[in-house]
C-alpha positions in Angstrom: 3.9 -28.9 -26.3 3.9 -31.5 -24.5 6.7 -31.5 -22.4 6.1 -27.6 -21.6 3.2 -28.6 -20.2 5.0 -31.4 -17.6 7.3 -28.6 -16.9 5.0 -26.0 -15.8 3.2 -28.7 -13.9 6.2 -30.1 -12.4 7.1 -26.3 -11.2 3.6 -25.9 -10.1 3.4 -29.0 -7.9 7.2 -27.7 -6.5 5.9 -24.4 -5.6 2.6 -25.2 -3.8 5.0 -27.7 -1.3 7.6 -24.9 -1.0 5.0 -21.8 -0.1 3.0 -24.9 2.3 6.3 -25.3 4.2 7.1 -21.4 4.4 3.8 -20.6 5.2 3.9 -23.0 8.5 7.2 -21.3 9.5 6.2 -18.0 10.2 5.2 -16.8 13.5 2.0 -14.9 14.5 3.6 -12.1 14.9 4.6 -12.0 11.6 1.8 -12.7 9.2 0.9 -8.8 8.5 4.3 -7.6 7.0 3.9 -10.7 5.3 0.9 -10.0 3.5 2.6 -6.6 2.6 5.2 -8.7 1.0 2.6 -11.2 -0.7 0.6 -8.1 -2.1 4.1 -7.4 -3.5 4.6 -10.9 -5.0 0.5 -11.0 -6.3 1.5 -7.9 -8.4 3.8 -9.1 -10.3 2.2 -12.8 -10.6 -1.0 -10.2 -12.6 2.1 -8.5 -14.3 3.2 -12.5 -15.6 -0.5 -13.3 -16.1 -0.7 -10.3 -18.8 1.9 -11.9 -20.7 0.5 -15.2 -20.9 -2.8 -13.6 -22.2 -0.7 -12.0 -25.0 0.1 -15.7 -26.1 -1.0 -17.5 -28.8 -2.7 -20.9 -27.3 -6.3 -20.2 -26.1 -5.1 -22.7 -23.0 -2.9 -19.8 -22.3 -5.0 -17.3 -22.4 -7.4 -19.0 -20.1 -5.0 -19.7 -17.6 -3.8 -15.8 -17.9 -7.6 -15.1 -17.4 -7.6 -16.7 -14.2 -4.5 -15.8 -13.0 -5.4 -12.0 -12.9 -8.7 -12.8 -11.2 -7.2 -14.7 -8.6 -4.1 -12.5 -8.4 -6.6 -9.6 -7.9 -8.4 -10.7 -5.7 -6.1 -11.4 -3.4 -4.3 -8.2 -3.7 -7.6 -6.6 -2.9 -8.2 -9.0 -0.1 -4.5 -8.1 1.2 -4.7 -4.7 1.4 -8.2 -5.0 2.9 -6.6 -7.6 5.6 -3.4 -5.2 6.1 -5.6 -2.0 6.4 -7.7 -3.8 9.4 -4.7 -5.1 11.1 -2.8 -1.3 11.6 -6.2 0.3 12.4 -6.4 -1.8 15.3 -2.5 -0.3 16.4 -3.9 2.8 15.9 -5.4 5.1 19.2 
């Protein structure tokens, strides 16, 4: 249990670095087809979230809990964000 535990964190830690240094790359210009994209990517982070509230371990389930929350919410925020952006393009 342990060690499952260092593992996820150790992914965790990897991923918040990796999405910091992508995240500083992108241009201006380019931030609205990526929030497309992360809308894309928060989908199927609520679709993994389900699964962990399937699981056995209340930790898990708590986690899972949150996960779709946060996931949600920024899907919501996304579209809301994207929607804004092309009604200014629009005449």
């Amino acid at each position: 249990m342990t060690a499952e535990i260092l593992i996820g964190l150790y992914v965790f830690v990897l991923s918040v670095f990796v999405g910091f240094e992508l995240i500083n790359k992108v241009s201006p210009t380019l931030h609205t087809p990526l929030m497309s994209g992360s809308n894309a990517i928060s989908g199927v982070t609520i679709l993994g979230a389900l699964a962990c509230v399937n699981a056995e371990s209340s930790f898990a389930n708590v986690l899972g809990a949150c996960a779709i929350a946060l996931a949600t919410i920024n899907v919501v925020g996304g579209f809301l964000v994207t929607d804004r952006m092309l009604r200014m393009f629009k005449k």
